[in-house]
C-alpha positions as CSV (number, residue, x, y, z in Angstrom):
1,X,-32.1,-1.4,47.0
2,X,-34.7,2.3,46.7
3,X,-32.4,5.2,47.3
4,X,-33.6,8.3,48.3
5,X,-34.1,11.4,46.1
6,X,-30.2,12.7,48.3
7,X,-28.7,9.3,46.0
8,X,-29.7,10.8,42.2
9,X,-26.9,11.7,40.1
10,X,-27.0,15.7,39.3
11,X,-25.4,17.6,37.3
12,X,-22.5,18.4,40.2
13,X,-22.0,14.8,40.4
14,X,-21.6,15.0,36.8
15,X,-19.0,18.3,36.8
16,X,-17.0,16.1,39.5
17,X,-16.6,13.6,36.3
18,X,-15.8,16.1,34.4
19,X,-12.7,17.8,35.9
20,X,-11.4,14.2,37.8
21,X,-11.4,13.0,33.9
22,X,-8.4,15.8,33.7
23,X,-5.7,13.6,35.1
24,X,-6.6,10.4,32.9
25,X,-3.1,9.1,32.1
26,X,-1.0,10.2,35.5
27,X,-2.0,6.5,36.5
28,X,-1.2,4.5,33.4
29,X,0.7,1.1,33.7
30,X,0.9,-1.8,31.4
31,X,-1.6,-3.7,33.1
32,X,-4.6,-2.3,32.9
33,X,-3.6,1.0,31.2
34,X,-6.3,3.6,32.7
35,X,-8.1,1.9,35.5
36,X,-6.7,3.7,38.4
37,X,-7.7,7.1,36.7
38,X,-11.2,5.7,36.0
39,X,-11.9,4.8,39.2
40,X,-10.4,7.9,40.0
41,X,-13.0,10.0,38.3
42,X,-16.2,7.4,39.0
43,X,-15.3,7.4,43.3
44,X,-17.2,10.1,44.5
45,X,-20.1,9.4,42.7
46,X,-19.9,5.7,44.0
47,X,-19.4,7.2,47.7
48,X,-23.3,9.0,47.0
49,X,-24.7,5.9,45.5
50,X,-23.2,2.8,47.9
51,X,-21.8,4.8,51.2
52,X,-24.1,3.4,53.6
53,X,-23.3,0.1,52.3
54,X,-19.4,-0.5,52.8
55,X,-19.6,-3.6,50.6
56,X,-21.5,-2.2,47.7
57,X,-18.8,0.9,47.8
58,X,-16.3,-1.4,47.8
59,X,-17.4,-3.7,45.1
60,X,-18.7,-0.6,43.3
61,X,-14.9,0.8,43.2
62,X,-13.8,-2.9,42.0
63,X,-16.0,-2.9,39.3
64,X,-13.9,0.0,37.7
65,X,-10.3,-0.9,39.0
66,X,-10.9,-3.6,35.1
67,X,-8.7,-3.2,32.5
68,X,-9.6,0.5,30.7
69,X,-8.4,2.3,28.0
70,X,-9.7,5.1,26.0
71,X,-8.9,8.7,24.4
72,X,-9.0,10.9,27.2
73,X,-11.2,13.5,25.7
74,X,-13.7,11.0,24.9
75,X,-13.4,9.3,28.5
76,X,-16.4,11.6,30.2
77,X,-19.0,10.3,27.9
78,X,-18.0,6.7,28.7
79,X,-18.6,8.0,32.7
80,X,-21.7,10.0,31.7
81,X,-23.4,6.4,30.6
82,X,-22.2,4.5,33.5
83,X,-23.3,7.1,35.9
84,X,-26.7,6.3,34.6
85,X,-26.0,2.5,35.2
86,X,-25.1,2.9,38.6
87,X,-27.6,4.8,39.4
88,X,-30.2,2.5,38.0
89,X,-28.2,-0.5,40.1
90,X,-28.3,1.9,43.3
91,X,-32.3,2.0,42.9
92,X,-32.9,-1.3,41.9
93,X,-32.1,-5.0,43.1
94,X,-32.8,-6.9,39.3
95,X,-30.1,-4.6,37.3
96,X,-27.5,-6.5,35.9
97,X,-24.4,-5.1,37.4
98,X,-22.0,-7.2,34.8
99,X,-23.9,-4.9,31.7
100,X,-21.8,-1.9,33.0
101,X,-18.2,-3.4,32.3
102,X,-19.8,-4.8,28.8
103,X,-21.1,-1.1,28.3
104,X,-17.4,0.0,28.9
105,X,-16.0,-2.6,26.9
106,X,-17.9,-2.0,24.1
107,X,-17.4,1.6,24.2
108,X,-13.9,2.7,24.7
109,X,-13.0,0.8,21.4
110,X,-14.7,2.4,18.2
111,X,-14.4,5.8,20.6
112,X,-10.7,5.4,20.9
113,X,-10.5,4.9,17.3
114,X,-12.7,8.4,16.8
115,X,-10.7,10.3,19.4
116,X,-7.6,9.3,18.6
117,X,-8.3,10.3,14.7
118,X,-9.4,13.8,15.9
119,X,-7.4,14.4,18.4
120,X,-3.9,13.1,17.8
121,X,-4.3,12.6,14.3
122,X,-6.3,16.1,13.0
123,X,-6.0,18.9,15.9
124,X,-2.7,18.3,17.8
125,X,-1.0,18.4,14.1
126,X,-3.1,21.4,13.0
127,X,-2.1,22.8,15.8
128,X,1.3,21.8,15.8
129,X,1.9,23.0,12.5
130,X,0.6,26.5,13.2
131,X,2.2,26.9,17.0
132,X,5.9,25.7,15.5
133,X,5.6,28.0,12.7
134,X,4.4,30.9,15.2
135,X,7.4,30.0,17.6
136,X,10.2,29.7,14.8
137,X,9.7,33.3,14.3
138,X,10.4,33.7,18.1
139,X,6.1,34.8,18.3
140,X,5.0,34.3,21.5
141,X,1.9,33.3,20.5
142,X,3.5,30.2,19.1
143,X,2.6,27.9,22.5
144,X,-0.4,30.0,23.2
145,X,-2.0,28.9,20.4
146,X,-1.2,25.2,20.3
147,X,-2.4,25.0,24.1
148,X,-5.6,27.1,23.0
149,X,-6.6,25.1,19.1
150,X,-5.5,21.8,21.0
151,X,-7.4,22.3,25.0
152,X,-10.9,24.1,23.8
153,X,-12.2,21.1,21.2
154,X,-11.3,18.8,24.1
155,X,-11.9,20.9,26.9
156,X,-16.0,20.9,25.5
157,X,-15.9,17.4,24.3
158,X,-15.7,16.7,28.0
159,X,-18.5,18.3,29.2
160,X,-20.7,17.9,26.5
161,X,-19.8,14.2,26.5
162,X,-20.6,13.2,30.1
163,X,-23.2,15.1,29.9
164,X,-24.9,13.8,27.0
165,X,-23.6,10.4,27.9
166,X,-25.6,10.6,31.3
167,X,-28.9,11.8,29.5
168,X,-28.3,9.0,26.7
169,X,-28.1,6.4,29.3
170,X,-31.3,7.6,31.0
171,X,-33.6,7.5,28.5
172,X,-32.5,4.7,26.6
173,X,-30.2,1.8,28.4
174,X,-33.3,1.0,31.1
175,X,-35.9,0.1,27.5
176,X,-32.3,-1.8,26.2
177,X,-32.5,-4.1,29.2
178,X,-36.2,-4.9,29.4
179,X,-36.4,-5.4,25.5
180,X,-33.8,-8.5,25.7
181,X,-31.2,-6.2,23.6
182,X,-28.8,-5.8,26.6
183,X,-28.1,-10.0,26.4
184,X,-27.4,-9.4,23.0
185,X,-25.5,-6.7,23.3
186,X,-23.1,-8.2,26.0
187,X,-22.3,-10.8,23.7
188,X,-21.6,-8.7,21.1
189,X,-19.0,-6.7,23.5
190,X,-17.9,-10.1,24.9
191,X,-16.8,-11.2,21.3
192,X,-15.8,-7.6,20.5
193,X,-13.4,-7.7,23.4
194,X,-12.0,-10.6,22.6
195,X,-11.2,-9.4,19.1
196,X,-9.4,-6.5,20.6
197,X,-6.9,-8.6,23.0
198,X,-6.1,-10.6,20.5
199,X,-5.1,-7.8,18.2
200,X,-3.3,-6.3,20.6
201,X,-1.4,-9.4,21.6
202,X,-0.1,-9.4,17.9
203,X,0.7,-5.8,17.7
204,X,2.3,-5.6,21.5
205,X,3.5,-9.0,22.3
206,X,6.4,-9.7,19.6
207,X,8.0,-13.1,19.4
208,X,10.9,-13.8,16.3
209,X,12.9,-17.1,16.5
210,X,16.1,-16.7,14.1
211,X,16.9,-20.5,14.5
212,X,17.2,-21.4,10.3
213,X,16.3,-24.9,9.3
214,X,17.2,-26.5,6.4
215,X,19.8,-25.5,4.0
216,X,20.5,-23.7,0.7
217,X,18.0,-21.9,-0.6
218,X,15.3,-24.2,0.9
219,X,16.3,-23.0,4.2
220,X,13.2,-21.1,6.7
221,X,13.7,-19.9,9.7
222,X,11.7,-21.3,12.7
223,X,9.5,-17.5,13.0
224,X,8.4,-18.2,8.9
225,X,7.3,-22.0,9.7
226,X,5.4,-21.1,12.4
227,X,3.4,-18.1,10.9
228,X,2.7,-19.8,7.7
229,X,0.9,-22.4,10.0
230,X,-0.9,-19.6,11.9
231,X,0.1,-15.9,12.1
232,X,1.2,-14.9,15.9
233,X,1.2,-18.3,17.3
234,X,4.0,-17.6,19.7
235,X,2.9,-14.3,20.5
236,X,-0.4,-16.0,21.7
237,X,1.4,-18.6,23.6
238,X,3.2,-16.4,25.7
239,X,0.2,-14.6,26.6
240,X,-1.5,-17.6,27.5
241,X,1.5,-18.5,30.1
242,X,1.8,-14.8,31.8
243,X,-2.4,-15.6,31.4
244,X,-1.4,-19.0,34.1
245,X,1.1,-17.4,35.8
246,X,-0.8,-14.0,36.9
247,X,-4.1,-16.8,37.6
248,X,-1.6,-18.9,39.9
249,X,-1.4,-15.1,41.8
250,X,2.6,-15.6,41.1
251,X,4.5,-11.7,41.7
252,X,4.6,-9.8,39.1
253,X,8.3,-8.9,39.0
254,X,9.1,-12.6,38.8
255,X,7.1,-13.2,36.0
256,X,9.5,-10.0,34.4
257,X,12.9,-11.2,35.8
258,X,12.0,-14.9,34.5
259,X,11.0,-13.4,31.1
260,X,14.4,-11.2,30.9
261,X,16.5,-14.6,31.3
262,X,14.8,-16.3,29.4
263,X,15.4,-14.0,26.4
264,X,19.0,-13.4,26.8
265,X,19.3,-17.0,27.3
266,X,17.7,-17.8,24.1
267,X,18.8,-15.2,21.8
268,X,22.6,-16.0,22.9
269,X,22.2,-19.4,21.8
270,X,20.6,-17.5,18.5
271,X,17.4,-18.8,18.7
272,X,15.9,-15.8,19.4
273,X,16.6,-12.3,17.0
């Protein structure tokens, strides 16, 4: 579909990204973390692009309702580069709509792990450190300054990042695609993705059966067996069932309440610790 000259993404468009990227974790929730915010901060610019085409909003608004997460500061670059995508989609009928979730996919990983290390992990302790010290003296300044050293840095990586994300994806994502690169790419961010669940299911799903076998000093319990076969079996297994369960469309809050009785039932018997 040709859009008009009315349907280009400017630099307002791009503010709008900018200051709805403010509010990125009012809408977080376990199951997909940040997706509400980031369709949040993408919706007006997918009202320019698809409005006269109620599915193509719709579907457009869908596309970014997927599982999301990211350092907030770092967000507005990831929405810089998929402003360019949708914009290339809006003007033409051969772009590969399913590259902009890989684009995502394979972004908000090693950036997470950037922003997080400079902003939780190097500024807010900086200034931390400096505010507390300020404040224990009864300074005023004390909160001032932590809201100032912390804010600024971020408060420019915003801008500078959607803006620069927009202007990367412009010049370089449409010669990606035509090279053959994107393909490669996709799968690349497929089996990146991948990686990332799985570690997460290790770190976030935790599974320890206390049930010993054996006895004297040959004894194991169940949890030792089963990772000396493979590391975070069980934790994988339960994913897979919520994996069936949330497929089969079955409610949410009965997949918890199930869960819940199912843990007390099996750490009273003293299966589970």
């Amino acid at each position: 579909m040709t859009t008009s000259n009315t349907k280009q993404v400017t630099k307002k468009d791009l503010m709008k990204i900018f200051w709805r990227s403010l509010p990125m974790e009012f809408g977080w929730n376990y199951e997909r973390q940040m997706h509400l915010a980031f369709a949040y901060m993408m919706s007006p610019l997918m009202k320019k692009l698809y409005g006269d085409d109620k599915q193509q909003y719709s579907e457009s608004l869908e596309r970014h309702m997927e599982f999301f997460n990211c350092t907030p500061q770092v967000v507005p670059f990831i929405g810089g580069v998929v402003s360019s995508m949708e914009e290339t989609n809006a003007e033409s009928e051969e772009f590969d709509i399913s590259s902009i979730n890989s684009i995502k996919t394979a972004l908000m990983g090693p950036l997470s792990g950037i922003g997080d290390s400079i902003f939780i992990g190097t500024i807010r302790v900086i200034a931390t450190g400096l505010a507390a010290s300020l404040a224990e003296k009864g300074n005023i300044l004390g909160p001032i300054l932590f809201l100032l050293i912390y804010n600024i840095p971020a408060y420019f990586l915003r801008y500078f990042g959607v803006m620069y994300g927009y202007q990367l994806g412009v010049g370089y994502l449409t010669k990606i695609q035509e090279s053959g690169l994107m393909e490669m790419f996709k799968t690349a961010a497929s089996i990146l993705g991948v990686m990332v669940i799985g570690a997460m299911t290790n770190e976030m799903v935790s599974i320890n059966f206390v049930l010993g076998i054996g006895s004297g000093e040959s004894a194991q319990t169940l949890q030792s067996i089963l990772d000396g076969m493979i590391p975070g079996i069980m934790s994988l297994a339960v994913l897979y069932i919520f994996y069936v369960l949330n497929k089969r469309k079955v409610n949410v809050l009965w997949q918890i309440l199930g869960a819940a009785i199912i843990g007390v039932a099996l750490t009273w018997f003293g299966i589970l610790g």
